[in-house]
C-alpha positions in Angstrom: -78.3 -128.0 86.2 -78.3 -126.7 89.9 -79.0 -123.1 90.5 -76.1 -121.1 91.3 -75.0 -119.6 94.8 -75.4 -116.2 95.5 -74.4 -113.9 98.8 -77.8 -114.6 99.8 -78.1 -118.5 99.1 -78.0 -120.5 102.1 -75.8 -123.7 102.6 -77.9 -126.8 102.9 -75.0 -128.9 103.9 -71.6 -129.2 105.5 -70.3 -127.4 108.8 -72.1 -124.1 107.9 -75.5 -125.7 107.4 -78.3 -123.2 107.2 -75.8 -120.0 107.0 -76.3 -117.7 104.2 -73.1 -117.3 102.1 -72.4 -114.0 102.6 -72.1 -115.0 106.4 -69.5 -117.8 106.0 -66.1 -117.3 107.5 -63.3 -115.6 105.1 -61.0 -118.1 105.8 -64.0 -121.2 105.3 -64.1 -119.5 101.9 -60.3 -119.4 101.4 -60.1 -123.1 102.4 -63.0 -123.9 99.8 -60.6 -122.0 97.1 -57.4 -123.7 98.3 -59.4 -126.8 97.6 -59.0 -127.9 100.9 -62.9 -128.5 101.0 -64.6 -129.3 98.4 -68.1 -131.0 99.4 -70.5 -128.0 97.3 -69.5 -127.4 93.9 -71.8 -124.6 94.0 -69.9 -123.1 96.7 -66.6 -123.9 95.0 -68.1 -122.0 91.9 -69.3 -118.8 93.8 -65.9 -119.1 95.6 -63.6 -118.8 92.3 -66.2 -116.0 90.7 -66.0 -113.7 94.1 -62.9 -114.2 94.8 -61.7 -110.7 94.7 -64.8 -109.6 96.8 -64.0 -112.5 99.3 -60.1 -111.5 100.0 -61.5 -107.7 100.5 -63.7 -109.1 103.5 -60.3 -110.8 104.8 -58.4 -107.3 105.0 -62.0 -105.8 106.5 -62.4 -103.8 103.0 -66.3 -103.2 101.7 -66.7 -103.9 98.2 -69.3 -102.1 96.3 -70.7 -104.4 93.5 -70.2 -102.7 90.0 -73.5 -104.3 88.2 -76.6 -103.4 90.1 -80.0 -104.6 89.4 -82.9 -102.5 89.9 -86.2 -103.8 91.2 -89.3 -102.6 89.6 -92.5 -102.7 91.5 -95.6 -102.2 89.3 -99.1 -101.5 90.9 -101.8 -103.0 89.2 -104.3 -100.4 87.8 -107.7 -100.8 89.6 -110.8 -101.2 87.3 -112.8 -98.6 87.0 -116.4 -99.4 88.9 -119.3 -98.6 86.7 
């Protein structure tokens, strides 16, 4: 099973190659939904579960993302030198 796409997977194929998917044109994303292009099932299955988030970008609306994951950094205690 392929990885899914995320807003900051790039497209490794198509007229967008190399473009991160948050970067993609709104209506590129629409057409994709429409099912007007349908090359990247990937990017047909990011399209249908950010849907709402895309049609905010059409009418220039941020959207904030409700589930936020935290990164942890952990510094490795140094041994002690004898």
């Amino acid at each position: 099973m392929e990885p899914k796409y995320g807003d900051n997977s790039i497209i490794i194929s198509g007229k967008y190659k190399f473009t991160l998917v948050k970067n993609l044109p709104v209506k590129y994303l629409l057409d994709v939904y429409d099912g007007r292009i349908s090359h990247d099932k990937r990017l047909t299955a990011y399209v249908k579960e950010n849907i709402e988030k895309i049609k905010a970008r059409l009418n220039g609306k941020k959207v904030v993302e409700k589930n936020v994951t935290r990164l942890l950094i952990y510094r490795e205690k140094k041994p002690d030198l004898i």
